[in-house]
C-alpha positions in Angstrom: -49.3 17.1 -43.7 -48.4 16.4 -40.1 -47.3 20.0 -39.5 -50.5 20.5 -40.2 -52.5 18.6 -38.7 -51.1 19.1 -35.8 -51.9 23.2 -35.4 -55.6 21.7 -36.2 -57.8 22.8 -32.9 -61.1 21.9 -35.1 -62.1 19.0 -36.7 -65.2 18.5 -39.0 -67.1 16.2 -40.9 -68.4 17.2 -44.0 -70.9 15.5 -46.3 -68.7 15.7 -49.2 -66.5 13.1 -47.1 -63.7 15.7 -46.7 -62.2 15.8 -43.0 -61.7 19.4 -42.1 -58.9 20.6 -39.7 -59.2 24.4 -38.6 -56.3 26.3 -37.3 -58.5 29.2 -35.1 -55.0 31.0 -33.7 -53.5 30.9 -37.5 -56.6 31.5 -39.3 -55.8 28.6 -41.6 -57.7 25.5 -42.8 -57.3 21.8 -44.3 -58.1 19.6 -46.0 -57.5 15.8 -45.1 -58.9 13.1 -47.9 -57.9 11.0 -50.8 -59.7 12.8 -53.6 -59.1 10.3 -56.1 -62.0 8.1 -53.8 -64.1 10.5 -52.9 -67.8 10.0 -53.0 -71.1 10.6 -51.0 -70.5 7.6 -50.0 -67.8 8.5 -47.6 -70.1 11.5 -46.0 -69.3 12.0 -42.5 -71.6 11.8 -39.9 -69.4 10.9 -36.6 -65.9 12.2 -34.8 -64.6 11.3 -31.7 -60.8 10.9 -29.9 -59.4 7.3 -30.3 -57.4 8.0 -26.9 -56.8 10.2 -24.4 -53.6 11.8 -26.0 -55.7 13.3 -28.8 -53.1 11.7 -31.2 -55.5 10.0 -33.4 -59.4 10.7 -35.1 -61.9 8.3 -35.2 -64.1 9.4 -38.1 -67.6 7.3 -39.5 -68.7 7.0 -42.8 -71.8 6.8 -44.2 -70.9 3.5 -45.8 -70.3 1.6 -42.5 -66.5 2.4 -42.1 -64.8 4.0 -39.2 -61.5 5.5 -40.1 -58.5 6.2 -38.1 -56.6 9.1 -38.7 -53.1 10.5 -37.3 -52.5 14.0 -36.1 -49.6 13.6 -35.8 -48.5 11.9 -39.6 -51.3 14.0 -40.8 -53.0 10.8 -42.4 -55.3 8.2 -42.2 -53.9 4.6 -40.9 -56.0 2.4 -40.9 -59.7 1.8 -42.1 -62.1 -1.1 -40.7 -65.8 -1.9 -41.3 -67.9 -1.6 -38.2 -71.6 -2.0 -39.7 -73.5 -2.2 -43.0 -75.3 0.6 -44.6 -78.2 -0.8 -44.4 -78.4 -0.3 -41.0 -78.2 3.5 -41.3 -75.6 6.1 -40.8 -73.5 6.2 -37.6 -75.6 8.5 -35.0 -72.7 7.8 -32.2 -69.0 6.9 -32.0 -66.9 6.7 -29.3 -64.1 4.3 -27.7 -64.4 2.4 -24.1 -61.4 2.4 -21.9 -59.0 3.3 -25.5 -59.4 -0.7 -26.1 -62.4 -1.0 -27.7 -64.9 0.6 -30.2 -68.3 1.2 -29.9 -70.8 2.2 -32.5 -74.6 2.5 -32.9 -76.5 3.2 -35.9 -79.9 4.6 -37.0 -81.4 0.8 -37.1 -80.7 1.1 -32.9 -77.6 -1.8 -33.2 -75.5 -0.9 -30.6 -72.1 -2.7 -30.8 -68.7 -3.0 -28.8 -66.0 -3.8 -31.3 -62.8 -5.3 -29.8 -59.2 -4.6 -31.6 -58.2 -7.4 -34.4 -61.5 -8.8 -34.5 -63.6 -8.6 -37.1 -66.9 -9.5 -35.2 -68.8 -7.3 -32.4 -68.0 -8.8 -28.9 -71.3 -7.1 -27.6 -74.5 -6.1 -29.1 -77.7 -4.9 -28.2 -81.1 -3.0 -29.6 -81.6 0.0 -28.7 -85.4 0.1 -30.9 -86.1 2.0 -34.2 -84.6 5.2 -35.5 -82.2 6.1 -33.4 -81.3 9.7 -33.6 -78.3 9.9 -31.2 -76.1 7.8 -29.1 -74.1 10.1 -26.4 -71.5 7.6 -23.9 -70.9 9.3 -20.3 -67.5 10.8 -19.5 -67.5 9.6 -16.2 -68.3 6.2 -16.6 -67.9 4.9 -20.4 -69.2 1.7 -20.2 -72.7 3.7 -19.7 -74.6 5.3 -22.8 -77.6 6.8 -23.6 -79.8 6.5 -27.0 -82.8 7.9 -28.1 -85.1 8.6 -31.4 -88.1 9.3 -33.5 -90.7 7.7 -30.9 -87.8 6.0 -29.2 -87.5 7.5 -26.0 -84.9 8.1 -23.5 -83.1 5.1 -22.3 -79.7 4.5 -20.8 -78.0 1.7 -20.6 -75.1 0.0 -18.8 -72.7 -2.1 -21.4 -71.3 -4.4 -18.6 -75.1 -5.5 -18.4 -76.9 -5.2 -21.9 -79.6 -7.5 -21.8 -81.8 -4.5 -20.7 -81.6 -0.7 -20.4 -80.9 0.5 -16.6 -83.4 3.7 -17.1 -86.4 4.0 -20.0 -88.2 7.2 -19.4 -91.8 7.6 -19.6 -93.1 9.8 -22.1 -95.2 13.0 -21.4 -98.4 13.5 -19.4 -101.2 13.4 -22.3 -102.2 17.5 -23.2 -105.4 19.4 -22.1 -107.6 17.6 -24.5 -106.4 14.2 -23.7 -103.9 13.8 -26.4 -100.8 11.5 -26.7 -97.8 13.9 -27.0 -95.6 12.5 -29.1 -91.9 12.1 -28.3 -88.6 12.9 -30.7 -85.3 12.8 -28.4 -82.8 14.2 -31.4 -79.8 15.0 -29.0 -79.2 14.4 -25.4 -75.8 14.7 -22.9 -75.2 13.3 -19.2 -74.9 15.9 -16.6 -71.5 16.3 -14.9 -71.7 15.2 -10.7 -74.8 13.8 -11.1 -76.5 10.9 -12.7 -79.2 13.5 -14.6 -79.8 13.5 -18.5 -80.9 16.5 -20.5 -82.5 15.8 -23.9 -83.5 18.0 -26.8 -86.8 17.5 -28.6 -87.9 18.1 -32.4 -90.7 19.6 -30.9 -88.4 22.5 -29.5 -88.4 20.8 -26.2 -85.6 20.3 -23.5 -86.0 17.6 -20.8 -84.1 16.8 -17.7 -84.3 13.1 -16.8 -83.2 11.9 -13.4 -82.8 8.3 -12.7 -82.0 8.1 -9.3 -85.5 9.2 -8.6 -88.3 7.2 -8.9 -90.0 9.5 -11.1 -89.5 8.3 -15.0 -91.2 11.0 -16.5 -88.5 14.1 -16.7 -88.3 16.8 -13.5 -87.8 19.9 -15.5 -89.6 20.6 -18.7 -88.5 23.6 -20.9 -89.1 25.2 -24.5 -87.4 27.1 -26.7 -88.5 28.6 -30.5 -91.1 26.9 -32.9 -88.4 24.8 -34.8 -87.1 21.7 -34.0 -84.2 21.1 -32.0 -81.0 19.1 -33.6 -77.9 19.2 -31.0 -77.1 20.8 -27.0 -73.9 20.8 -25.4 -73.9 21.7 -21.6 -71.4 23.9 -20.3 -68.6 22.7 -18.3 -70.8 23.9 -14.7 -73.6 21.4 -15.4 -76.2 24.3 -15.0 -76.4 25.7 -18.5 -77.4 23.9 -21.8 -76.5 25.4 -25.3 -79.3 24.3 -28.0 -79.6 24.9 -31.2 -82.6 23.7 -33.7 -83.5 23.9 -37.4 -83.5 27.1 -37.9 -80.1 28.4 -37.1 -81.2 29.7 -33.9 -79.2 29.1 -30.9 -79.8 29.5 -27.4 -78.5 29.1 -23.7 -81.1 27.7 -21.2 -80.7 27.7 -17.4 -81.5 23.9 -16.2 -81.7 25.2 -12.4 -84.8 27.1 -13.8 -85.5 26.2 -17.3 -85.5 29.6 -18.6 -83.6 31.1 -21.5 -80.6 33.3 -20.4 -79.5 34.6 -23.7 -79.2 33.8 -27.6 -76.3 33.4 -30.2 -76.6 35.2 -33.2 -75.5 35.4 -36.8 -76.3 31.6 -38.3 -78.1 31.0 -41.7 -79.1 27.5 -41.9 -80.1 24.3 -39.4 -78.1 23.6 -36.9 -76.6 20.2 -36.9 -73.3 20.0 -34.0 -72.7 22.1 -31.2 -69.9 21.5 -28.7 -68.9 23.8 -25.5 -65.0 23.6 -24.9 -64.1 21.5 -21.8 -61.5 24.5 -20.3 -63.0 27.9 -22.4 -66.3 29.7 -22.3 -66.6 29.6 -25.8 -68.8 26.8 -27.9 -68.6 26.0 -31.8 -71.5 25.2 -34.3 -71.8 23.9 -37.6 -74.5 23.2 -40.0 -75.9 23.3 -42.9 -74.8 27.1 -44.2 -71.3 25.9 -44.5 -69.8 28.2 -41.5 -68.0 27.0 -38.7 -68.8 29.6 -35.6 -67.5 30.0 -32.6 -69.1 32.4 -29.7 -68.2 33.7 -26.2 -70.5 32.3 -24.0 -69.5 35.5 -21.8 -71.1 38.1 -23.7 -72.3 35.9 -26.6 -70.2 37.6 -29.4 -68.9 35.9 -32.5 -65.5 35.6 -32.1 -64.8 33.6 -35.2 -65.9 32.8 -38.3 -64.9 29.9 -41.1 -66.3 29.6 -44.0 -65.4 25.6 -45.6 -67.1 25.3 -48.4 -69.5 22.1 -47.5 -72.2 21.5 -45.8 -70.7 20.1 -42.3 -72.5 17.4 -40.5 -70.5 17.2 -37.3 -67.1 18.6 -35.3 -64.7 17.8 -32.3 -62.8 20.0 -30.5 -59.5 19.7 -29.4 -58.9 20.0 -25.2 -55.8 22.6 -25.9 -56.9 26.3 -26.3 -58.0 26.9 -29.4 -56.2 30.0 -29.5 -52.6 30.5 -28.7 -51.3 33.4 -28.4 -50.6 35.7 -31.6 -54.5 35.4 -32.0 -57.4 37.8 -32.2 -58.9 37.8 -28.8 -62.2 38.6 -27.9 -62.5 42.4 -28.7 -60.9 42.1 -32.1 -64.3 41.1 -33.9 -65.1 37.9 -35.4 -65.5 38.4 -39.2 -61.7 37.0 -39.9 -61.5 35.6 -43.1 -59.8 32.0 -43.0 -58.8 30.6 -46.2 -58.3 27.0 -46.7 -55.5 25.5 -48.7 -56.7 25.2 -52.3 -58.0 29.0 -52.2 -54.3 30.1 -53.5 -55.0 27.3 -56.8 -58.4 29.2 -57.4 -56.9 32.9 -56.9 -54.0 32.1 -59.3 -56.0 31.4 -62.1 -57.4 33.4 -64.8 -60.7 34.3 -64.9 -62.1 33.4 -68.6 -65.7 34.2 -69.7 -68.9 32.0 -70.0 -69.3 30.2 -73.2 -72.5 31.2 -74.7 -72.5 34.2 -72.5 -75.5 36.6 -73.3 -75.3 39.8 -73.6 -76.7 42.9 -71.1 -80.0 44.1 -71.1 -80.4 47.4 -71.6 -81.6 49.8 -68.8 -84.5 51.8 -68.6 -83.0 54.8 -70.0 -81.1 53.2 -72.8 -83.9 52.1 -74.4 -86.2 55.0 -73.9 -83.1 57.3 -75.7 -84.2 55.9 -79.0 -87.9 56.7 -78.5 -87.3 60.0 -77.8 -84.9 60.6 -81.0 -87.4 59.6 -83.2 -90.0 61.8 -81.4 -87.7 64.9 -82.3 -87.7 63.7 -85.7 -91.4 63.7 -86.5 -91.7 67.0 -84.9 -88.7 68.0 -87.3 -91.0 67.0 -90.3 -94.1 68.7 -89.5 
C-alpha cells in the first residue's frame, strides 16, 4: 500500500469514512480504510499536512478523532481523540509549527493540542455554529473563524483571550432591514493582512484589518445559491467560489467582478482548492466527481468518478501530473478506475430474483386487436 500511496497527488474525505488517494498522471485511485470498522461514524470532514514533508495525513472524523496516516507505509499510525461529538464535526484542522495540533469544531471550541498529552494546552470560543476555521500560511499561530450569525473574526493564538479583528456586519438595506450574515468559507490573502469570505447569501467580502474600517472594503455577488468553499489563486487577486448549486466561478478581488465560470458539475459544491505551483484548481461535492479545471482557459482537464459523496480534499505541492500524462488539449473525460472496479468486472452478472417481466409496446399489443378485427370481417 505504500507504492501506492505514494503516486497519490489527491487526497479526499468521503462520508462513507473511506480516505481516497487519486493518482491524476496514472489515472488510478485508492482506497485507504479498515473496512471491517467502517461506519458513518468515521465520515470525514477535515484533511490537512501533518508537516512540511507531506509524509503524513491528518484526517478528522466525525466522531471526534483525528487520524494520522503514512504516505509513505500507506497506513494509518496512529489515532488520538481531539474532541467529543457533541461538540460537532471538525470545520478546521491544521498543525502549528509541526509540534502541535489545532482543532475547532462546530460548537466554536477552538483548541491547541500538544504531542503526548491528552488535554488541550489552549482553548478558546470562537461563538456558535462555526462553519469554517481557515489558519494563515504566513503566520500559523493566526486563524480565522466564522458562522451562521457568527461573523468574521481573527484571532491571534499566542493571545486568545480575545479576537485581534471582529468585523462588523452589513450596513442595514434600503428599507432599513438587518442583513443577516452567514460567513461559510473564508481564506487570508497572500502579502497582505486582508480576508476574503464567502456568504450563504452568494456573497463575497474582503475584510481588511489594518484599516480602521470593520465593515468589509469590497463587497461582491455571485448566483442566487449559496456559497460553500473559495480558494484564491496563488496572485492574491483572484478568488475561485463555488456554492450549492454546482456552480463555480472566478471573481476578480481588485474589482469584484466575475472573470469567468467553470462548467460541468452536478451537485453542491463542498471543497475547492487552487494548486500552490499550477493554474489548475480541484472540486468535490456532493455528485461524487472529483474535477479538476485550467484556470487558463477554464477547461476540464480531468475527471474522477469515486463512488461517495466527498466532503473535503488536499492537494499535494508536487505536480499533479508527471509526465506520461494527458495534458491540457487531450480532453478531460478520462475514465479513472479505482481498485475494487477489477472484483466488480470479474463477476458474473446474475438476474434479479423476482424479476418482472417486459411490458409490451404499443404495437405488440395492438397486433392482437387487429387479428381479431380480420376475423369478424371473415365471418360476415
Amino acid at each position: 500500500m505504500g507504492d501506492r500511496s505514494r503516486l497519490c497527488s489527491v487526497w479526499l474525505g468521503s462520508e462513507t469514512g473511506i480516505l481516497k488517494g487519486v493518482s491524476v498522471s496514472r489515472k488510478q485511485a485508492f482506497n485507504f480504510c479498515n473496512t471491517s470498522h467502517l461506519s458513518r461514524d468515521q465520515e470525514v470532514r477535515a484533511l490537512c499536512w501533518a508537516d512540511p514533508a507531506e509524509s503524513e495525513l491528518l484526517v478528522g472524523s466525525v466522531d471526534g478523532t483525528v487520524k494520522t496516516f503514512s504516505t509513505e507505509k500507506g497506513a494509518f499510525t496512529e489515532t488520538r481523540r481531539c474532541g467529543d461529538p457533541a461538540d460537532g464535526c471538525f470545520t478546521g484542522l491544521a498543525t502549528l509549527n509541526s509540534s502541535a495540533l489545532l482543532t475547532c469544531g462546530e460548537c466554536g471550541t477552538v483548541r491547541v493540542w500538544r504531542e503526548d498529552s491528552s488535554e488541550p494546552a489552549t482553548e478558546l470560543d470562537a461563538g456558535k455554529n462555526v462553519c469554517r476555521m481557515r489558519q494563515s500560511p504566513v503566520h500559523q499561530h493566526k486563524i480565522a473563524t466564522g458562522g451562521k450569525e457568527n461573523g468574521l473574526k481573527i484571532w491571534d493564538l499566542e493571545k486568545p483571550e480575545k479576537p485581534v479583528f471582529t468585523a462588523k456586519n452589513l450596513r442595514d438595506d434600503w428599507l432599513d432591514l438587518r442583513r443577516p450574515h452567514w460567513v461559510r468559507d473564508m481564506a487570508f490573502i497572500p502579502d497582505s493582512d486582508k480576508v476574503v469570505t464567502c456568504t450563504g447569501y452568494h456573497q463575497v467580502h474582503v475584510f481588511d484589518p489594518s484599516s480602521p474600517q470593520r465593515r468589509p472594503v469590497l463587497e461582491a455577488e455571485y448566483g442566487e445559491y449559496p456559497l460553500t468553499a473559495l480558494s484564491l489563486l496563488a496572485d492574491g487577486n483572484t478568488v475561485v467560489v463555488g456554492n450549492t448549486h454546482g456552480q463555480i466561478a472566478m471573481l476578480d478581488l481588485r474589482k469584484g467582478l466575475v472573470r469567468g465560470c467553470l462548467k460541468g458539475l452536478a451537485g453542491g459544491v463542498r471543497w475547492l482548492q487552487c494548486h500552490p505551483s499550477q493554474p489548475v484548481v480541484a472540486s468535490c461535492g456532493l455528485d461524487r466527481f472529483l474535477r479538476i479545471h485550467s484556470l487558463e482557459d477554464r477547461k476540464l482537464l480531468h475527471k474522477v468518478y469515486l463512488k461517495s459523496r466527498l466532503n473535503c480534499l488536499l492537494l499535494a505541492s508536487r505536480d499533479l501530473v508527471d509526465g506520461g500524462g494527458a495534458t491540457e488539449g487531450e480532453g478531460a473525460t478520462q475514465e479513472v478506475k479505482e481498485e475494487e472496479d477489477e472484483v466488480w468486472d470479474a463477476m458474473e452478472q446474475v438476474g434479479e430474483v423476482g424479476e418482472t417481466p417486459k411490458r409490451k409496446t404499443a404495437q405488440e399489443e395492438e397486433e392482437p386487436q387487429k387479428s381479431k378485427k380480420k376475423r369478424k370481417k371473415g365471418r360476415d
